[in-house]
DRENGU-674695 format. One line per field, with one value per residue (C-alpha): residue number from 1; x, z, y. Coordinates in steps of 0.2 Angstrom, whole numbers, plus 5000, padded with zeros to 4 digits. Layout:
// DRENGU-674695
k = c(NUM,...) .
east = c(X,...) .
up = c(Z,...) .
north = c(Y,...) .
***
This chain:
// DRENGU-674695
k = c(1,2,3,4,5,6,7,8,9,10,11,12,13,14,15,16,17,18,19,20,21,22,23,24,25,26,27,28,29,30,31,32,33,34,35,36,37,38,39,40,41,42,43,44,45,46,47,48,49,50,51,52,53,54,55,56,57,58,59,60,61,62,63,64,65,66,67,68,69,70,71,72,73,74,75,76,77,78,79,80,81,82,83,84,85,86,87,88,89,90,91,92,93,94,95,96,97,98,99,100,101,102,103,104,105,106,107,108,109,110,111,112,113,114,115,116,117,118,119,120,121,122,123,124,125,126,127,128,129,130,131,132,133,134,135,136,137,138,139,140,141,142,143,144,145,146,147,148,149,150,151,152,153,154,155,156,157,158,159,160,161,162,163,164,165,166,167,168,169,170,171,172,173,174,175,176,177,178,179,180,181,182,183,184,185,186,187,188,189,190,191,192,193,194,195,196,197,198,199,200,201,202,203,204,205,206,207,208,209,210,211,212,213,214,215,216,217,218,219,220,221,222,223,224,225,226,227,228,229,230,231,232,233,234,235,236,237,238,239,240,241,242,243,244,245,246,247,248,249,250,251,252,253,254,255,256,257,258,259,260,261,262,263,264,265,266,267,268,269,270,271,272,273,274,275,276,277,278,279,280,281,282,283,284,285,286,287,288,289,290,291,292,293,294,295,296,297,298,299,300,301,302,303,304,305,306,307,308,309,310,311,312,313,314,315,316,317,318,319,320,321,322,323,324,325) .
east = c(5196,5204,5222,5237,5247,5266,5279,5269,5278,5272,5254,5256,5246,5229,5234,5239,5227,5230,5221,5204,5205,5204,5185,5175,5191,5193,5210,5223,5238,5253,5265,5280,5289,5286,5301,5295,5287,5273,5270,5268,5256,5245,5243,5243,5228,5215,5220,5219,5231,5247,5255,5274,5282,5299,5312,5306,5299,5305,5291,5299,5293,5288,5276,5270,5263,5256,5244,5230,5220,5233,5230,5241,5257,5260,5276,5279,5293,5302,5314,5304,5320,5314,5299,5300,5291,5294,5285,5271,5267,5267,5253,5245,5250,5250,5264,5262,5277,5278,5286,5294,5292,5307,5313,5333,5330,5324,5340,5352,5344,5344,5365,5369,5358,5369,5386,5380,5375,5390,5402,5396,5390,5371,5361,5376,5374,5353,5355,5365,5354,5338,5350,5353,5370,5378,5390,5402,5410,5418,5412,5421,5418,5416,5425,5440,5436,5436,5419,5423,5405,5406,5395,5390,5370,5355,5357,5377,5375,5364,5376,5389,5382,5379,5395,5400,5390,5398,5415,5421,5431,5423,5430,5421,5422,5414,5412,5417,5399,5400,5415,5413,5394,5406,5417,5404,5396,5414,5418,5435,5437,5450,5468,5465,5454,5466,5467,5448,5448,5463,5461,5441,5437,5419,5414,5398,5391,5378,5379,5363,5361,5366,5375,5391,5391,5389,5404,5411,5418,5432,5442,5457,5447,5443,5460,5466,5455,5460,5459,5447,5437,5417,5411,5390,5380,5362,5361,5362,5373,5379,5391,5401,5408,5399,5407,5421,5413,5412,5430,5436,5428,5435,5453,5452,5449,5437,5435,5418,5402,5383,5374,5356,5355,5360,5363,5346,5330,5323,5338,5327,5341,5349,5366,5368,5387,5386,5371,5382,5397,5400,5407,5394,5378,5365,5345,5333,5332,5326,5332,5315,5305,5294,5279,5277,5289,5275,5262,5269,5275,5260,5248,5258,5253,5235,5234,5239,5228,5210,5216,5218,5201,5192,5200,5212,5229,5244,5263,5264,5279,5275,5260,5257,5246,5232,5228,5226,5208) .
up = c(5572,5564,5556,5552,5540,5540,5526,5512,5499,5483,5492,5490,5504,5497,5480,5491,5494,5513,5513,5510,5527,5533,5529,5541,5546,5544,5536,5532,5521,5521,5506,5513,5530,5543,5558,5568,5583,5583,5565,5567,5582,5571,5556,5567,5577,5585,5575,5587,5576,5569,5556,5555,5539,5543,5552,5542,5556,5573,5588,5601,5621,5616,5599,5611,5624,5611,5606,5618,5609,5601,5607,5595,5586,5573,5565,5549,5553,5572,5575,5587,5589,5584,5594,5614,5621,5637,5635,5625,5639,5651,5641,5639,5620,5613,5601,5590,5580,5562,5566,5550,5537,5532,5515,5510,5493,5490,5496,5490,5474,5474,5479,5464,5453,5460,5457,5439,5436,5446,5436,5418,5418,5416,5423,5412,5396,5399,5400,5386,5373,5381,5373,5356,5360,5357,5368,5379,5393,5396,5409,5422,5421,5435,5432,5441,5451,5472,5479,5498,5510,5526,5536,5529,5536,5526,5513,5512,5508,5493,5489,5489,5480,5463,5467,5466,5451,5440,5442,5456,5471,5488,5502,5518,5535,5550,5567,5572,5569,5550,5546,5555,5542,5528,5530,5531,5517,5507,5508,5511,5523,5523,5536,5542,5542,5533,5519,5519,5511,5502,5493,5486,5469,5476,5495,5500,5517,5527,5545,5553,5564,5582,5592,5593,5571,5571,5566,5561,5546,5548,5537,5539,5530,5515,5513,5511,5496,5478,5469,5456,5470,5472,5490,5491,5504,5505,5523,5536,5533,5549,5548,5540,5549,5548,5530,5529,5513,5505,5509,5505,5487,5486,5488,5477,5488,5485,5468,5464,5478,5476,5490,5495,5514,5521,5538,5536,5526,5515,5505,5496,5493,5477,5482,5494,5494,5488,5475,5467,5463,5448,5453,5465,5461,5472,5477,5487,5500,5490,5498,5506,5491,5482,5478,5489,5502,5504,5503,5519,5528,5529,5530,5546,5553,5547,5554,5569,5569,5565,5580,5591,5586,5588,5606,5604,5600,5593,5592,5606,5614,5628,5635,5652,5645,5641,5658,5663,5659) .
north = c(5763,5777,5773,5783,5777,5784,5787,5775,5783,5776,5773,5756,5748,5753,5742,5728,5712,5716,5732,5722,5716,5737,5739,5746,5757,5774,5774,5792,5787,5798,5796,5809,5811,5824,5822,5837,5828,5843,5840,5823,5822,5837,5824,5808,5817,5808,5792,5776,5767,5770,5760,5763,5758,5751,5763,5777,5789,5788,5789,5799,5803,5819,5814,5801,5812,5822,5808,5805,5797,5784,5764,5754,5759,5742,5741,5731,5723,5717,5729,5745,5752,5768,5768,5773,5757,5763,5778,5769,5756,5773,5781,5761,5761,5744,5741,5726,5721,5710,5694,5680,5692,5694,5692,5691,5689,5708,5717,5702,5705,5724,5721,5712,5724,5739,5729,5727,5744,5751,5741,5743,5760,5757,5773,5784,5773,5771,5790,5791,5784,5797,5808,5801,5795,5778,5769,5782,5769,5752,5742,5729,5712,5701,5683,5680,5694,5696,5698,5704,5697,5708,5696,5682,5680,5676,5691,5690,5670,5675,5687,5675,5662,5674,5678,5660,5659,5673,5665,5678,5672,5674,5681,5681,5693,5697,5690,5672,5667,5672,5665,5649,5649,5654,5641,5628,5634,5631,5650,5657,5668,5682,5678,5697,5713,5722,5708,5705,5725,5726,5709,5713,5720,5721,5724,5722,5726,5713,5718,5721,5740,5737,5750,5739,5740,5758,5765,5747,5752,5766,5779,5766,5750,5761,5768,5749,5745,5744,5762,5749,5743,5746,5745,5742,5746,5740,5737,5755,5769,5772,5754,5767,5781,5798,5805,5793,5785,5802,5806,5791,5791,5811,5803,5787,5772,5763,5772,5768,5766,5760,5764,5761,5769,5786,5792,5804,5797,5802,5810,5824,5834,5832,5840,5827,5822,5805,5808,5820,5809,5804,5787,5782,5774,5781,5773,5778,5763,5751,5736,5727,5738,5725,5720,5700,5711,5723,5713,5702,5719,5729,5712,5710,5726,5725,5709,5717,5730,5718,5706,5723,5730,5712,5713,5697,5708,5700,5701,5714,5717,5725,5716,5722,5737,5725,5720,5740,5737) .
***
């Protein structure tokens, strides 16, 4: 089969043990991002297979009616959100997706090293001593602090519990699902919306990307946190309302952010709004990016693509195109 890799930016599946399992395939890896459909449908080309990495490229109608050669589209993860299945199953494109390969630890992990960097300056001091120069800031500590857990799922527990760890108190919020979790887990959970922000030294955001989140955090819930506060976001941009985080750093509260998602990706731009702002620690979505994360992602969606080639496909969700033949 002939195999179109998308938006592999650091070229990492041909290092990872998973790639083995391609020989025999005609594989084309594509490190950057093209979101032109017509673009896109001229590199993709006469591929059979495409592999999707994550959310990172969307796969419209109209790039799917460009590719009449295309048979499988296999994501490495579960959510094909981004991809038109409808249109797929019309054209008799398989689409396969990654099922139990998530890993909470990654992101919780990347949260908590954005909360320490945030809070005691480590990008400016790191940059600093590049330059010669000794110490230049004070940093914030952590104990007896309030760490704010919008959600309280399988990252925002892990969250939670360093939390615990460091000697913060941990205040829970989110829908009555999370709160009931947090409060079996011996977690407190805020009286009111209002409190939950005001309260919270640290907020850090765990809601997964529906269309009943987006938006979920407004203009108002910013403006009630502590001028001191730091709000993370390692989850999706748009639970924050379109340029409210921005404003609300331009005016104070929160007065510090670390942010790892933006509402257009890649951010390749370095004028961006939020990269530019002194008090906001900025990465490019690194949440799910490590090596054993990798490695289960894409062996996911090679798995996918052997068991589709060997004419026993797996994991697709919509399976009424494999009894067209």
């Amino acid at each position: 089969m002939k195999i179109a890799v998308l938006d592999d930016y650091q070229d990492a599946l041909r290092g990872l043990a998973c790639y083995a399992r391609l020989a025999g395939h005609e594989v084309r890896v594509y490190r950057d991002t093209l979101k032109e459909p017509a673009a896109l449908a001229a590199r993709i080309g006469d591929a059979d297979a495409v592999v999707l990495t994550q959310q990172r490229s969307a796969f419209p109608r109209a790039l799917i009616e460009a590719l009449p050669q295309l048979k499988l589209v296999s994501l490495t993860g579960r959510n094909a959100r981004h991809v038109d299945v409808e249109a797929c199953t019309h054209r008799g494109i398989a689409v396969s997706v990654a099922r139990g390969v998530g890993n909470p630890s990654a992101p919780a992990e990347l949260a908590w090293a954005l909360i320490l960097s945030s809070l005691r300056n480590i990008p400016a001091e790191v940059q600093r001593l590049k330059e010669g120069r000794w110490q230049g800031s004070v940093g914030v500590g952590l104990k007896g602090k309030t760490l704010g857990i919008y959600a309280y799922g399988r990252i925002g527990s892990m969250v939670a519990r360093v939390g615990e760890a460091f000697g913060m108190r941990v205040v829970c919020w989110g829908r009555e699902g999370s709160t009931q979790r947090a409060r079996e887990a011996g977690f407190e959970v805020a009286a009111d919306r209002r409190t939950f922000f005001e309260s919270a030294d640290v907020v850090s955001l765990h809601l997964p990307m529906k269309p009943e989140t987006r938006g979920i955090v407004t203009a108002e819930d910013l403006a009630h946190m502590k001028s001191t506060a730091l709000l993370v976001n390692v989850s999706r941009a748009r639970l924050i309302a379109e340029g409210v985080l921005a404003a609300a750093l331009k005016q104070g509260r929160p007065g510090r952010a670390a942010v790892d998602v933006y509402e257009d990706e890649p951010v390749l731009d370095a004028n961006h709004p939020l990269v530019v702002m002194d008090n906001v620690t900025c990465t490019p979505h690194l949440g799910y990016v490590e090596q054993s994360t990798y490695e289960a992602y894409y062996g996911a969606a090679v798995d996918n693509i052997v068991a589709y080639a060997a004419g026993a496909p797996t994991n697709v969700i919509n399976p009424e195109v494999l009894a067209r033949d």
